[in-house]
C-alpha positions in Angstrom: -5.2 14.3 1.2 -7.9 13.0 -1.3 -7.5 10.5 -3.8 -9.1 7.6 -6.0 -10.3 4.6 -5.8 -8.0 2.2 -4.4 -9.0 -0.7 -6.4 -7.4 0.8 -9.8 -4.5 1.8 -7.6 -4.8 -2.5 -6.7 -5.3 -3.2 -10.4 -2.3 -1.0 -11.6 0.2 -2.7 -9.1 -2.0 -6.0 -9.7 -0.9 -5.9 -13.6 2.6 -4.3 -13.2 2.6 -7.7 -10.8 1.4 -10.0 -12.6 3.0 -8.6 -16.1 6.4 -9.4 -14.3 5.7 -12.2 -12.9 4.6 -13.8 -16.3 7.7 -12.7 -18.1 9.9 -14.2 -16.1 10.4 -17.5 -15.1 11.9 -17.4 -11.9 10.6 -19.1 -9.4 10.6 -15.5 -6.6 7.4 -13.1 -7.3 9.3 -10.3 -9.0 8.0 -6.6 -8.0 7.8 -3.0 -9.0 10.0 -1.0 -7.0 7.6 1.8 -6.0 8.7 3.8 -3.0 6.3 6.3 -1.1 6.8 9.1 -3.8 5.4 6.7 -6.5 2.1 5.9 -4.3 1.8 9.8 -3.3 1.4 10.3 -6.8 -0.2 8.1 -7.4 -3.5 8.4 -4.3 -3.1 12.4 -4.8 -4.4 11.6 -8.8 -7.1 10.0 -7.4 -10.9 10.5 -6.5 -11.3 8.7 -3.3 -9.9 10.0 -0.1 -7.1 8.5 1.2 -4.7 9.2 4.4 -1.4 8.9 5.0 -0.9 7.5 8.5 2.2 6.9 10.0 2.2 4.8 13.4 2.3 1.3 14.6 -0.4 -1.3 13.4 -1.6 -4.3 15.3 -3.1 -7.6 14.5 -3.4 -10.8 14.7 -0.7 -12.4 12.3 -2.4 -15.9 12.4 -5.5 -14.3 10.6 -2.9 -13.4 7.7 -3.4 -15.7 4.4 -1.5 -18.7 2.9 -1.3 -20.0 -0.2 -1.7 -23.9 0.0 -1.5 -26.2 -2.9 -4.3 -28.5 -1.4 -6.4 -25.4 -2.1 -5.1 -22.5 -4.6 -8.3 -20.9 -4.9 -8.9 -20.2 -1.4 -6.5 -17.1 -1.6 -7.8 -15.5 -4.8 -10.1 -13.3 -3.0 -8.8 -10.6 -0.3 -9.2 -11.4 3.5 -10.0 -8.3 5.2 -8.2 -8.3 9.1 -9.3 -5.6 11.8 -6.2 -3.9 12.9 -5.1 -1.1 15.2 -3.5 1.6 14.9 -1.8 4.4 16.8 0.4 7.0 15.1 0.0 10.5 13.1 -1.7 11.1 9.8 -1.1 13.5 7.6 -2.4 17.3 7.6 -2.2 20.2 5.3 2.0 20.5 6.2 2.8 17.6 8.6 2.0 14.7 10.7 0.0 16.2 13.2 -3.7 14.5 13.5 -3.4 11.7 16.2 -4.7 8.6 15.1 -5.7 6.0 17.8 -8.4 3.3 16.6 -9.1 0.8 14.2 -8.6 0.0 10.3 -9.2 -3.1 7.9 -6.0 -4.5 6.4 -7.0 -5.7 3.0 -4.2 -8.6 2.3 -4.1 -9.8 -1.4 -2.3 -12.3 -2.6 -1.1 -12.7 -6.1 -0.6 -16.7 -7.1 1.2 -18.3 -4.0 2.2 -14.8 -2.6 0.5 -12.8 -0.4 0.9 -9.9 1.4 2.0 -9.6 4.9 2.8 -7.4 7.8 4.4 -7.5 11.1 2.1 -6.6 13.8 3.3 -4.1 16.1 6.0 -2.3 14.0 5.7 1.1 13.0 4.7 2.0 9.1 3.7 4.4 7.2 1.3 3.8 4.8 -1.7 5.3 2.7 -5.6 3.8 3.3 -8.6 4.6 1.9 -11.4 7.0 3.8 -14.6 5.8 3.4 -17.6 7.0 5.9 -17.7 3.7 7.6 -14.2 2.9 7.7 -10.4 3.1 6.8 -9.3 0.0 4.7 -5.2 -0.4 4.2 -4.4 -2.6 1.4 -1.5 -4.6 2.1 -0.2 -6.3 -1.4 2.6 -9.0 -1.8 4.8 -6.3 -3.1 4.5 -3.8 -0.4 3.0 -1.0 -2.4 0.9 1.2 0.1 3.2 0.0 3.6 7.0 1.3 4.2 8.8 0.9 7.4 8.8 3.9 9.0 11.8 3.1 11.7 14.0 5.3 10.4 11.5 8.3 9.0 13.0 8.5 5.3 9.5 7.3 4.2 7.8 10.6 5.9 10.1 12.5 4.7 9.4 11.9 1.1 6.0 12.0 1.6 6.1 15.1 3.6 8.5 17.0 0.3 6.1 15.6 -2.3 3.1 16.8 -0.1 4.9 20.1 0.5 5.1 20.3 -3.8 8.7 19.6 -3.3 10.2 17.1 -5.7 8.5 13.5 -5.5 11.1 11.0 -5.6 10.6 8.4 -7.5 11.7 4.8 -7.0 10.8 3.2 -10.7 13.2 2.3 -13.2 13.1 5.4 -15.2 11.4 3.2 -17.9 8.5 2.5 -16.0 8.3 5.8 -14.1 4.8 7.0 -14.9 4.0 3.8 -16.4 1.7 2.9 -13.4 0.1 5.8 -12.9 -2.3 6.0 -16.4 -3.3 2.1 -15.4 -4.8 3.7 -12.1 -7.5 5.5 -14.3 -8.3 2.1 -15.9 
């Protein structure tokens, strides 16, 4: 599957983020609730390469970041966390490339929220291909990780990959809304 470059994909979810979080005063990080049909679209718009990989990840939780009061700025920029992975990514019909080695988590945080994984479980999620590596953003609001326990995650992305219909997961207001942003 090719696609763009992640960091509009970042950007769009950054501003749908931060555009909620601004217009609310509550004191919980309010997200978008995009679902793995809404980031197939998405990636498959785009002009980077990405895979779709599901399998279990692994890393070292302590290396994740925290927001601390004493200092705010330290989260502002991603922390970038080697990880492996073992699993299936995604061919021309199914999950049927083994996938065995390792990727870079990129954790953002958003104010005092940042992203965050459990190592060990199994997801499905979408990275970006370069020639040197694969880089998995992982964003306070989920965006590019589902659980992948149960397999309803691969099985949307396996109908919208097959041109079936692409679920989507946005209110119907915002459906679409995200995707122009990713050409900003």
């Amino acid at each position: 599957m090719s696609s763009r470059n992640s960091k509009p994909i970042c950007n769009a979810v950054f501003v749908a983020g931060l555009t909620l979080a601004m217009a609310t005063q509550a004191s919980a990080l309010s997200c978008l609730p995009m679902g793995p049909g809404d980031v197939y679209r998405i990636v498959s718009e785009s002009e980077d390469p990405f895979v779709v990989i599901e399998g279990r990840v692994s890393f070292d939780e302590a290396l994740l970041p925290r927001y601390s009061e004493a200092a705010p700025r330290a989260t502002e920029q991603p922390t970038e966390i080697p990880a492996q992975v073992t699993g299936l990514m995604l061919g021309e019909r199914i999950f049927d490339q083994s996938v065995d080695g390792q990727i870079t988590l990129e954790v953002h945080c958003l104010g005092s929220w940042c992203g965050s994984l459990v190592s060990g479980t199994r997801y499905l999620f979408f990275a970006r291909q370069t020639d040197e590596r694969v880089v998995a953003v992982v964003e306070p609001c989920g965006g590019f990780f589902f659980a992948a326990e149960d397999g309803s995650a691969g099985d949307t992305v396996l109908q919208c990959h097959r041109g079936g219909v692409c679920p989507s997961q946005l209110p119907e207001s915002l459906d679409g809304a995200v995707s122009p942003l990713a050409d900003d």
